[in-house]
VOGU-3710 file (C-alpha; in Angstrom, 3 decimals, decimal comma):
1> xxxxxxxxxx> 0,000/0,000/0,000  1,567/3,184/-0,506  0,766/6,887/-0,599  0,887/9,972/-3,416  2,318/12,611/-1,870  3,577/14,852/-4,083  6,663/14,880/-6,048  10,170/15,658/-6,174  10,160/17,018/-9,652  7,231/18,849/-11,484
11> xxxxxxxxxx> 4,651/17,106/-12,970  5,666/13,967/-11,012  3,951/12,754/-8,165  6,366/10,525/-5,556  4,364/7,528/-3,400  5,917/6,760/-0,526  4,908/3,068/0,923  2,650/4,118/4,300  4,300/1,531/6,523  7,406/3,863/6,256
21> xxxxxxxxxx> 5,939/6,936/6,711  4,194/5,214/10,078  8,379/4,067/10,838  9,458/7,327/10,512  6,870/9,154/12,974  7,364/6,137/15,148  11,318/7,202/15,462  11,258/10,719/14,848  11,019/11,453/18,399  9,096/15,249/18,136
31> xxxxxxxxxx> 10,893/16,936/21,155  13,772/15,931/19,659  13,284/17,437/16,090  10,843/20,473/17,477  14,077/21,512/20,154  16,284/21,855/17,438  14,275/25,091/16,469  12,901/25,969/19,691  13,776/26,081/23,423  11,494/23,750/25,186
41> xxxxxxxxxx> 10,435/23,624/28,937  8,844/21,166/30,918  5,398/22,592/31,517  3,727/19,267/33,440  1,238/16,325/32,552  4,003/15,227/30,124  4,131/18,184/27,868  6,521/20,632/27,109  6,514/24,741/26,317  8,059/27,197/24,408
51> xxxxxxxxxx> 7,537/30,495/22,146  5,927/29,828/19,114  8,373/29,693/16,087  5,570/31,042/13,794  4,268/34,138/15,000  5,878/36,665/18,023  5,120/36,495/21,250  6,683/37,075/24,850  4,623/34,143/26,819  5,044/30,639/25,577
61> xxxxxxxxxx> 1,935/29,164/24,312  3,598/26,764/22,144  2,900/23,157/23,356  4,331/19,919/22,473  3,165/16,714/23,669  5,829/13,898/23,052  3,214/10,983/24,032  0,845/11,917/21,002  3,427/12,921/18,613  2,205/16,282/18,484
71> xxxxxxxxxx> 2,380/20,087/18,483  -0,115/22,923/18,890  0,354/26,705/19,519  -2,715/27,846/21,564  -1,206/31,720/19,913  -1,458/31,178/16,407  -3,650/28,433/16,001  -0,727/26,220/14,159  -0,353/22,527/15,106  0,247/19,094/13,436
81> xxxxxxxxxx> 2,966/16,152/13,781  6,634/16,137/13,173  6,468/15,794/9,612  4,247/18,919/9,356  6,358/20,783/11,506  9,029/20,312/9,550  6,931/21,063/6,556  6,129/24,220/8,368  9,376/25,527/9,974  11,423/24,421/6,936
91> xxxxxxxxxx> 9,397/25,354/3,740  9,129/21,583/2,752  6,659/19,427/0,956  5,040/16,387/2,376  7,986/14,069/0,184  10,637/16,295/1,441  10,155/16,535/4,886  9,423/12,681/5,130  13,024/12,257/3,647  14,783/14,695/5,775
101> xxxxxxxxxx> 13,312/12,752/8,704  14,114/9,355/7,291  17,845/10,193/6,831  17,843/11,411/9,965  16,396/8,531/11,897  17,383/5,965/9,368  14,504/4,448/7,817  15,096/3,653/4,029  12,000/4,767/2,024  11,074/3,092/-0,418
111> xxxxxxxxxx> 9,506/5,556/-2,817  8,461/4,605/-6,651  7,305/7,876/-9,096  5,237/7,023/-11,499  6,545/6,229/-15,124  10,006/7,571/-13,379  12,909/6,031/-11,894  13,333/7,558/-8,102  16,347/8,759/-6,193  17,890/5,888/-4,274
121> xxxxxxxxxx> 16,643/6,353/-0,287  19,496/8,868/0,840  20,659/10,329/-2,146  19,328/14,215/-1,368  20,904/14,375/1,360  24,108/13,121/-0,175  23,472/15,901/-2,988  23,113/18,278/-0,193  26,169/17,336/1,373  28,255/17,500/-1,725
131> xxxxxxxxxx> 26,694/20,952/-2,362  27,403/22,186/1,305  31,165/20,574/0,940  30,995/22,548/-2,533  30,071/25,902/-0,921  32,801/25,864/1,268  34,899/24,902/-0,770  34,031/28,251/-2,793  33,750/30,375/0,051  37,570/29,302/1,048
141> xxxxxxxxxx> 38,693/30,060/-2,514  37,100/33,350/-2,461  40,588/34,330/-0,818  43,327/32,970/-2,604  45,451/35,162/-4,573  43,813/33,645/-7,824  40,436/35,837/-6,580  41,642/38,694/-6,323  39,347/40,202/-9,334  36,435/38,751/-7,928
151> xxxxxxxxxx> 37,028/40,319/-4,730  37,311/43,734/-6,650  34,150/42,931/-8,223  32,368/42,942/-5,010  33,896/45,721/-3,544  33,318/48,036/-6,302  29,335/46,656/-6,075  29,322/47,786/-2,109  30,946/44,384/-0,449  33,203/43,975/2,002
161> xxxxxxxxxx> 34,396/40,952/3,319  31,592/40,537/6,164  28,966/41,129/3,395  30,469/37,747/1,555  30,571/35,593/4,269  27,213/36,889/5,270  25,665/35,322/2,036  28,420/32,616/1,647  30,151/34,249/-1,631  32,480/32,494/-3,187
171> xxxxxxxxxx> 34,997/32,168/-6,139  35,199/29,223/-8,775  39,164/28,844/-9,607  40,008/28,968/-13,427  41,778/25,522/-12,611  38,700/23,312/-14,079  39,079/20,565/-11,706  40,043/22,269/-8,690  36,292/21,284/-7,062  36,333/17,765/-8,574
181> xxxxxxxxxx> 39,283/16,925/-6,994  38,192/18,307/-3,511  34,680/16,245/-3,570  36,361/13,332/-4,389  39,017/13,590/-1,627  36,075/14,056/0,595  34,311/11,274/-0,597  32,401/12,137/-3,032  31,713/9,891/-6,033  31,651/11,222/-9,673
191> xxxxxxxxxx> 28,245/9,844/-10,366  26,744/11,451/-7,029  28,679/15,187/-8,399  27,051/14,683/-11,371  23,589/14,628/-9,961  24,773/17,672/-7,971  25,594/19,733/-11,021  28,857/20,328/-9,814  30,858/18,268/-12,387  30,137/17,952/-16,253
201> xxxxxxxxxx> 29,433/14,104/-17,061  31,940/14,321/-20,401  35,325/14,838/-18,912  34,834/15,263/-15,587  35,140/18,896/-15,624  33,777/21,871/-12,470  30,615/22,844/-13,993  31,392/26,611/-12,853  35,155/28,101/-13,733  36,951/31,009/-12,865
211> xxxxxxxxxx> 33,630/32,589/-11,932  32,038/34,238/-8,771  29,867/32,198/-6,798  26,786/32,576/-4,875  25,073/29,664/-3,112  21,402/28,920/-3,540  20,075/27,718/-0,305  16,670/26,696/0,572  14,355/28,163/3,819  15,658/25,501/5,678
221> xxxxxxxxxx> 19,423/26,546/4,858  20,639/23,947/2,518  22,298/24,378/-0,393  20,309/23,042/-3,628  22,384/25,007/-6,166  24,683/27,814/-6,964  24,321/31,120/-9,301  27,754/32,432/-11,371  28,722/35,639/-12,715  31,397/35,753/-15,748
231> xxxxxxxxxx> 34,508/37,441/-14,773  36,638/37,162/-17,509  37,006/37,847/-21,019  38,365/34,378/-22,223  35,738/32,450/-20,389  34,648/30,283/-22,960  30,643/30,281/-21,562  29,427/33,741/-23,091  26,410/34,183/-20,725  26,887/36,836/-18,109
241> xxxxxxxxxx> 25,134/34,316/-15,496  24,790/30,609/-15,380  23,261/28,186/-12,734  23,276/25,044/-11,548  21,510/22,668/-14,343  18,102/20,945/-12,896  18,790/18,768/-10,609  17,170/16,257/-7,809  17,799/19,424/-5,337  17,692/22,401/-7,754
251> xxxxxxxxxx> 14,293/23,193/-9,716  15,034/27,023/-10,963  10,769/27,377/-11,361  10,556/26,480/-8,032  13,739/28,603/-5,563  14,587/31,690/-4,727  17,844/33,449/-3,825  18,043/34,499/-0,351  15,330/32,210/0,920  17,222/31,160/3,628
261> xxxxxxxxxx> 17,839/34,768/5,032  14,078/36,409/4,276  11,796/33,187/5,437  11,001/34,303/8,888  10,755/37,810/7,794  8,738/36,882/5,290  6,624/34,799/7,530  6,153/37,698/10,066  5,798/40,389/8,055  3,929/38,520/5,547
271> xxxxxxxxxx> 5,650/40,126/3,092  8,304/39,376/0,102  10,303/41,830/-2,672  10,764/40,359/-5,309  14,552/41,354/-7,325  16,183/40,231/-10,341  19,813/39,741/-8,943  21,477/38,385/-6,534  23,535/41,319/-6,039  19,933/43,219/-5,444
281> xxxxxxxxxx> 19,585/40,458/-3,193  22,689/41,455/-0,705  22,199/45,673/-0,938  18,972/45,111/-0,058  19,207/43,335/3,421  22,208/45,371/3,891  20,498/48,093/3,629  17,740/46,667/6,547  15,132/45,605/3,183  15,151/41,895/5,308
291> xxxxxxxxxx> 12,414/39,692/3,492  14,052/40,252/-0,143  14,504/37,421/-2,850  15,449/36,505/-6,074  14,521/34,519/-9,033  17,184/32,359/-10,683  17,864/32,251/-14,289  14,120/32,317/-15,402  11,354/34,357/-15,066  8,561/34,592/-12,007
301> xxxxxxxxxx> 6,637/32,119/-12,308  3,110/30,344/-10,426  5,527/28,500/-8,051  7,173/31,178/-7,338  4,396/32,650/-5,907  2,977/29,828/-4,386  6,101/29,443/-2,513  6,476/32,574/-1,268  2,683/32,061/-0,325  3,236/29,320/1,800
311> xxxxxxxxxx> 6,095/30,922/3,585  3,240/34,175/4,197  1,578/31,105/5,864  -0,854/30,361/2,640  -3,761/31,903/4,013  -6,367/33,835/1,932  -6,032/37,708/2,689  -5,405/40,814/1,518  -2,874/41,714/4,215  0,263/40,368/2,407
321> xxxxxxxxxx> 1,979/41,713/-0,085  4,302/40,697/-2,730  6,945/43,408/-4,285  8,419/43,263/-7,374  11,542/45,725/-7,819  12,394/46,094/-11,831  14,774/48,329/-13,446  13,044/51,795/-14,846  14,404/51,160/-18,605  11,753/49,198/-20,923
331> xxxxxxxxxx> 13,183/45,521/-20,354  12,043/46,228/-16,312  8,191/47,780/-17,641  7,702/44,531/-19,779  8,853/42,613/-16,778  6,595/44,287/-14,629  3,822/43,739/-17,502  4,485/40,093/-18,074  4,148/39,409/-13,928  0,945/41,486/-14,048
341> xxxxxxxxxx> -0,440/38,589/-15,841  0,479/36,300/-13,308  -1,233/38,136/-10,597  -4,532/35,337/-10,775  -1,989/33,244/-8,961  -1,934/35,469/-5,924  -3,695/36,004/-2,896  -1,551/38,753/-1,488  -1,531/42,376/-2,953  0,894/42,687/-5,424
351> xxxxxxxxxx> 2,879/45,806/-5,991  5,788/47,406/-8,013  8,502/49,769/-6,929  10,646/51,219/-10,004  13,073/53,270/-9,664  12,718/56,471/-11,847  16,571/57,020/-12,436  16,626/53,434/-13,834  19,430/52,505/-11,209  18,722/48,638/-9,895
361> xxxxxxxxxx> 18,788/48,533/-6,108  22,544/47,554/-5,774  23,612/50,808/-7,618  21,029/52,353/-5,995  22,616/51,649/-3,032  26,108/52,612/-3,945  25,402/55,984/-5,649  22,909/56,968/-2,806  22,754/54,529/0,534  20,893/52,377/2,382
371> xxxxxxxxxx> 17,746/55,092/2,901  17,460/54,959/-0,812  17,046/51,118/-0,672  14,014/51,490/1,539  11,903/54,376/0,309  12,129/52,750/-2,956  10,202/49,710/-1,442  8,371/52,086/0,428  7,320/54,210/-2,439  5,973/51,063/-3,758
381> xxxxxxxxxx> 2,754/51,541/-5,723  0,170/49,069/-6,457  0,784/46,570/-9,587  -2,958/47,546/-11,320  -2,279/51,028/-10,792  1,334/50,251/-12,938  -0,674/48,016/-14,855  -3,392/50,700/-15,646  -1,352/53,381/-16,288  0,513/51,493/-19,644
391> xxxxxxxxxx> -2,790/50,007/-20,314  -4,348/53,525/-21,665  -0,863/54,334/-22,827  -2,417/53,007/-26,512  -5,245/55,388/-26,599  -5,416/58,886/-28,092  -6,771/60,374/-25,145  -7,236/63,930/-26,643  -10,584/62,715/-28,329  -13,271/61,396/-25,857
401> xxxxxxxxxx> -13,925/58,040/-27,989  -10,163/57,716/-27,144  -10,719/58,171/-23,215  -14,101/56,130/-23,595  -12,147/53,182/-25,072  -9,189/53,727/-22,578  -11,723/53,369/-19,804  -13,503/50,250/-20,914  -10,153/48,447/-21,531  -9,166/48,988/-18,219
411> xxxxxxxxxx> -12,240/48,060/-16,763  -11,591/43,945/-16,910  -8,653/44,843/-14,524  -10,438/47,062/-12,628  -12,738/43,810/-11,836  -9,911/41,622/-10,810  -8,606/44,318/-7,778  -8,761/41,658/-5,125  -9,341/44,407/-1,778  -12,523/46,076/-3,143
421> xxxxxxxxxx> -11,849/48,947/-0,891  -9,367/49,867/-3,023  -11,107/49,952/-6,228  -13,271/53,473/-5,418  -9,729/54,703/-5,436  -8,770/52,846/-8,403  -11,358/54,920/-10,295  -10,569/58,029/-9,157  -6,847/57,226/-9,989  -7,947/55,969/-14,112
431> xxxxxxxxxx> -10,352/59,297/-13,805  -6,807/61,460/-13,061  -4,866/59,347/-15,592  -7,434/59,804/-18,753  -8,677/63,433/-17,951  -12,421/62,484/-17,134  -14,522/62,841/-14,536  -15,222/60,176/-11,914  -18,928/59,872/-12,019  -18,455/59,896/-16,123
441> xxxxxxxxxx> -15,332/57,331/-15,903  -18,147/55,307/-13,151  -20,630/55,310/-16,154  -18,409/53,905/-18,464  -17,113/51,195/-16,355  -20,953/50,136/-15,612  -22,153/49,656/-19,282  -18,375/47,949/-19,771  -19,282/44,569/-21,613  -20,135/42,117/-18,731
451> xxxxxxxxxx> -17,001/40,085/-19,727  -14,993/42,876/-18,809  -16,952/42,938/-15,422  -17,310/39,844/-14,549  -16,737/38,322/-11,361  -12,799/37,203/-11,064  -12,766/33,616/-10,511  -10,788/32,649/-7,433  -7,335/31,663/-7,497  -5,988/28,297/-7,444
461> xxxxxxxxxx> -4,535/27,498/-4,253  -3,465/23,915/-4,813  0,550/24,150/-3,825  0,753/20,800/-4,258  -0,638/17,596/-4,669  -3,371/16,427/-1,962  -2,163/15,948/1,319  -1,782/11,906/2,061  -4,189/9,965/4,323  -2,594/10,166/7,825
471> xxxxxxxxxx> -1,150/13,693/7,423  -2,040/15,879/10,195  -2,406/19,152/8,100  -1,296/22,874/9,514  -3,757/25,174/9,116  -4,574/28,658/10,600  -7,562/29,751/12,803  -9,187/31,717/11,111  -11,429/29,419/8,603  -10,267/28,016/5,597
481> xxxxxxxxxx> -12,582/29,631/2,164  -14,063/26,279/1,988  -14,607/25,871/5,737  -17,947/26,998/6,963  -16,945/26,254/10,658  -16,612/28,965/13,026  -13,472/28,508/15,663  -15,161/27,451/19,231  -13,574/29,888/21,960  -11,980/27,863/24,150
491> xxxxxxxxxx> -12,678/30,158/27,430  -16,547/29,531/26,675  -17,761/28,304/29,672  -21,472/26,966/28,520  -19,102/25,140/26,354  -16,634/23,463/28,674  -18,333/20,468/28,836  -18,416/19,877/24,784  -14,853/20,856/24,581  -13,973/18,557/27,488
501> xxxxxxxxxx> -15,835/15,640/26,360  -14,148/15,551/22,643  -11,069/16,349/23,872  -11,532/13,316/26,164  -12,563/10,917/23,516  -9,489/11,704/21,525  -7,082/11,073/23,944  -8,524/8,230/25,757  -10,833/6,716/23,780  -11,014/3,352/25,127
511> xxxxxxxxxx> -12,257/4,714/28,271  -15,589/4,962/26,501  -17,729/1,811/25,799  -18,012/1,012/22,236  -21,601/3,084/21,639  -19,470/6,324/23,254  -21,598/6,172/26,240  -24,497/7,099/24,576  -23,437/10,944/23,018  -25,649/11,376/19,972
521> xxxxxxxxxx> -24,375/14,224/17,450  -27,282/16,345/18,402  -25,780/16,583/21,867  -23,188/18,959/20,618  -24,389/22,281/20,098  -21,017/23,966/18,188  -20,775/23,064/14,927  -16,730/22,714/15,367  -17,123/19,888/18,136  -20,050/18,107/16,904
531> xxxxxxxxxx> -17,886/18,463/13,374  -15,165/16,433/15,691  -17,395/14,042/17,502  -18,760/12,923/13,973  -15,695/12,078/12,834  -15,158/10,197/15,959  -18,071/8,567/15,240  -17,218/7,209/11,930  -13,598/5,865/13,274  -13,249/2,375/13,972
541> xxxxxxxxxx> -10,676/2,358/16,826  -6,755/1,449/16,124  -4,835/1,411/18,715  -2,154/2,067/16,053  -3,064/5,121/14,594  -6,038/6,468/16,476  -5,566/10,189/15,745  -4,725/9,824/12,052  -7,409/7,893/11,404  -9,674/10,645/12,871
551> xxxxxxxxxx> -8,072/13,231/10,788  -8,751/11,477/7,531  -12,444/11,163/8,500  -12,443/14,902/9,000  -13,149/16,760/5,914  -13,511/19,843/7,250  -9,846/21,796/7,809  -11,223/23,626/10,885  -12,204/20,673/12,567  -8,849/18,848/11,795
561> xxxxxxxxxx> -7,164/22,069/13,046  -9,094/21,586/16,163  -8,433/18,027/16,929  -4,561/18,869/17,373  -5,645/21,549/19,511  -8,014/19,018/21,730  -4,642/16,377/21,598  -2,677/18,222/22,851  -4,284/20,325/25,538  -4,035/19,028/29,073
571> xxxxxxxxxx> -6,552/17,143/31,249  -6,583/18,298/34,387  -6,384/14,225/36,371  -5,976/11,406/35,087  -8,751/10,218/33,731  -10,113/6,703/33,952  -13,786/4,848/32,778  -15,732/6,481/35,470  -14,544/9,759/34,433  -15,292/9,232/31,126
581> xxxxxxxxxx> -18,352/8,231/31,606  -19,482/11,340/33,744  -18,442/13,478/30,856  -20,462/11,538/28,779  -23,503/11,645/30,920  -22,855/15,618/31,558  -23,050/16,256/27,932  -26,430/13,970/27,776  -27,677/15,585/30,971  -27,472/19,357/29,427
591> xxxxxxxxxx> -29,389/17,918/26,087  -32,320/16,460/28,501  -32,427/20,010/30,481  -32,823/22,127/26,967  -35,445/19,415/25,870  -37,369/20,041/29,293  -37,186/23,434/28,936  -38,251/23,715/25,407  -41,127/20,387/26,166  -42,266/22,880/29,455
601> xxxxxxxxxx> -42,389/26,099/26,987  -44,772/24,200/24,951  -46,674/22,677/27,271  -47,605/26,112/28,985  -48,714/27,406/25,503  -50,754/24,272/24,849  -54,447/24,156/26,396  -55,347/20,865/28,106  -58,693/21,152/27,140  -58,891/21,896/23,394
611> xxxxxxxxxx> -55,616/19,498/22,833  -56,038/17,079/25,516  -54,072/13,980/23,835  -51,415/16,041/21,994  -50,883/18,044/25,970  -50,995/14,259/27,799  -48,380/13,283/25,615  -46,111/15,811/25,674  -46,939/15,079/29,951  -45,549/11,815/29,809
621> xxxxxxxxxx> -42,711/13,040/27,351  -41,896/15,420/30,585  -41,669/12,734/33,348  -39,452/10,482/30,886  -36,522/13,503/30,855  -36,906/14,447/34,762  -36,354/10,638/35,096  -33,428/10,818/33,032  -32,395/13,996/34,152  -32,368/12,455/37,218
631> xxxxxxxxxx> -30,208/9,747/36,316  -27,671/11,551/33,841  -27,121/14,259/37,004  -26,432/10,923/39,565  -24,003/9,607/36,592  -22,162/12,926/35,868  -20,999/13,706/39,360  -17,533/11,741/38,553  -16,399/15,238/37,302  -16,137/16,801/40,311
641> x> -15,602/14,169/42,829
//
């Protein structure tokens, strides 16, 4: 039996056999992995505290509970397993962080991809060693006498010596085996520097020569691939920059340079600026711009923004913002154009910051200083506005069909502004830029044709492929768009008992008889826990894989969300079947009281003597639920004995 669970390589999709994936939760202990990122405490009743690595705060409210496997931040709202941690805190996908695990621990995977041969079990990390081996091994050559024009290079582009160690800079030597000879002393095979794109297969020859070096690491600080910059005139590759060739590690669609310095920023200030260079890349957090990035050797793409989505925390709101930076000359306007038309794969705000002089940010930087780094990110204006302003560009606005036809072409975009709040302003701003008045440039835009107009479908949001059965899934508090749940607050004291009953069924559910002690759906009276309690409902019990199992019969992402929360939060004593049971019979009891006193509401507006038989029966209907009032109340004292 095995699992899809996303791929290593695009339009692939990796299975890894489930018995594994079990192995590796089984021995990836999740203190162990979790305290490598955060400071943990022991906070009682087996669980342990620290400050949340996903959002700021002062008072720890980040919980891990070793015994279930799991984490939860009662802050944030963000919880899962270890391999969704990882996922989380590292930028990974499903495939990836399973791996990283299994290396770790030592399980060998054993992963097919369909109509594809698969990496041996292993063989990243190998790839990730030679690359790391590789990047010091630049780094260190980055000061030999040989580099001494590479050094100039960087100096004269604002550079010093801290600034390249910062962002690991390095130097290639003109040698052409000088790096092949290092990896192999190492230990490195040919084949496995091959994969690596660090040797060329014919001849055995370093894929980068006499060049400067800048290593392409991912969130989670590992080194996938490397960018190069021609230094001399008798290099024999003409392109100004090359990069590593697609690898395993090293998809150019699908990283960014300086990941690994921007990802919390990004995270926290759920925003990313977007640069062409990597030079860009260095003024720019230099110069305190801290959640910049970088394409490499292509263009933005969707995954690009999905990526940098994910690291905003994926969530659907107009709070974030993504920033592209472009030169002012007419290669950086049809690169601002050409991401315009990528904007459907957003759901942050998107703006554009161009500097008028045409200088990119690293000579912006140089001829001006660091200020002039951030007020052009701050002068950022939105992309549509850009995008508006060189879509009437075409139009002869000194005749009013001219301004009428500017208008209407704009008016499609004008539909697609995500924040609608900002649209009023978006009209007023097209009004300024054609010459017409708003309430005339309003008309226009309302007899637009309705295809213009129309409703902008909503953006994919699939980053990759569906999550695998058994995969506790991260997910914020605030509701997914296709949750209709609302989050229960857990200091809601009418709802204690719900919220302790659940969370008591999840934990210990063999305390329970096999009917759950009689709790009925109905008995729940928050959609979130009665969400929970149905999916408890429909889980035959495994001592194996209890809370997994109960994840993948919850379709709802709210009410997965809120099963980590309920795992992981504390019971006050240790509970055993009598306990249990007096939740159960609580729960019951306060259903019987709300039928009695909806039963006595009717009975007082029915008359006895023009509906005798309906008013006995509803009489008899009353002394059932005071007897089983009676005896739910007698049952339920086990809570506080």
């Amino acid at each position: 039996m095995v699992l899809r669970t996303g791929g290593y390589t695009a339009g692939m999709a990796s299975r890894i056999n489930d018995e594994d994936i079990a192995l590796v939760r089984e021995r990836a202990r999740i203190d162990e992995i979790v305290g490598s990122y955060v400071a943990l405490r022991n906070a009682g009743g087996g669980s342990l505290k620290g400050l949340c690595p996903f959002h700021d705060e002062k008072t720890p409210s980040f919980q891990v509970t070793p015994s279930r496997g799991l984490f939860y931040c009662f802050g944030c709202g963000v919880g899962g397993d270890v391999i969704t941690f990882l996922q989380k805190i590292d930028n990974l996908s499903f495939t990836e962080a399973v791996q990283t695990l299994a290396d770790k621990v030592g399980v060998q995977l054993r992963i097919e991809d369909d109509g594809q041969p698969s990496p041996p079990p292993g063989q990243r990390v190998r790839l990730m060693a030679a690359n790391t081996a590789a990047a010091e091994f630049f780094a260190s050559a980055l000061l030999t006498p040989e580099a001494i024009d590479a050094r100039r290079m960087l100096t004269e582009r604002g550079f010093d010596r801290a600034a390249a160690e910062l962002f690991g800079v390095g130097y290639a030597p003109k040698d052409g085996r000088a790096l092949h000879r290092h990896l192999n002393k190492a230990g490195f095979r040919d084949d496995e520097l091959v994969r690596a794109g660090l040797i060329r297969e014919h001849g055995g020859w370093d894929y980068f020569q006499g060049r400067v070096i800048w290593p392409i690491r991912d969130s989670a600080n590992s080194v996938l691939g490397f960018g190069a910059r021609r230094l001399y005139e008798d290099d024999r590759l003409p392109a100004k920059y090359i990069n590593t060739p697609e690898t395993v590690l090293y998809k150019k669609s699908r990283v960014l340079y300086g990941l690994d310095q921007a990802r919390q920023n990004i995270g926290k200030k759920l925003q990313a600026v977007v640069m062409e260079g990597y030079t860009d890349v260095m003024s720019a957090h230099l110069a305190g711009v801290d959640t910049a990035v970088a394409v490499c050797g292509t263009a933005f793409g969707e995954d690009h923004a999905r990526l940098l989505q994910r690291l905003m925390g994926n969530s659907d709101t107009t709070r974030g913002e993504i920033i592209f930076t472009f030169d002012g000359d007419r290669a950086g306007q049809a690169a601002a154009l050409k991401v315009s038309r990528l904007d459907r794969a957003f759901t942050t705000q998107t703006y554009v910051a161009i500097e008028p002089s045409g200088m990119d940010p690293c000579d912006l930087r140089m001829a001006k200083g660091d200020a002039a780094v951030r007020e052009l990110v701050a002068r950022r204006e939105p992309l549509y506005r850009f995008v508006m302003a060189h879509t009437i560009e075409g139009f002869d606005l000194d005749r009013a069909d001219g301004r009428v036809s500017a208008v209407r072409a704009a008016a499609s975009m004008l539909a697609a502004v995500r924040d609608r709040s900002l649209v009023d302003q978006y009209v007023r701003d097209l009004a300024q830029l054609v010459g017409m008045d708003v309430d005339e440039v309003r008309r226009v835009l309302s007899s637009a044709p309705r295809q213009s107009r129309g409703a902008r479908q909503p953006p994919s949001r699939r980053v990759e492929a569906e999550p695998p059965p058994g995969e506790l899934q991260v997910s914020e508090v605030t509701p997914a768009p296709n949750s209709q749940l609302p989050w229960p607050d857990p200091g809601d004291r009418n709802l204690d008992v719900e919220r302790g009953t659940v969370k008591v069924m999840l934990q210990y559910p063999t305390l329970f008889d096999t009917q759950w002690d009689g709790v009925q759906p109905e008995d729940f009276t928050h959609p979130a826990y009665r969400a929970v309690f149905e999916a408890i409902l429909a889980t035959p019990y495994s001592a194996h894989d209890w809370a997994e199992a109960v994840a993948q019969a919850t379709p709802d992402p709210i009410a997965r969300q809120l099963e980590i929360a309920l795992l992981v939060e504390q019971i006050l004593r240790e509970p055993d079947e009598r306990y249990a049971s007096a939740y159960a019979a609580r729960l019951r009891l306060l259903t019987t009281m709300r039928q009695i006193a909806d039963l006595k509401s009717r009975l007082q507006r029915t008359n006895p003597l023009n509906a005798e038989e309906r008013y006995d029966t509803m009489f008899r209907r009353l002394i059932e639920l005071e007897t089983r009032r009676k005896q739910l109340l007698q049952d339920s004292l086990g809570l506080t004995e």
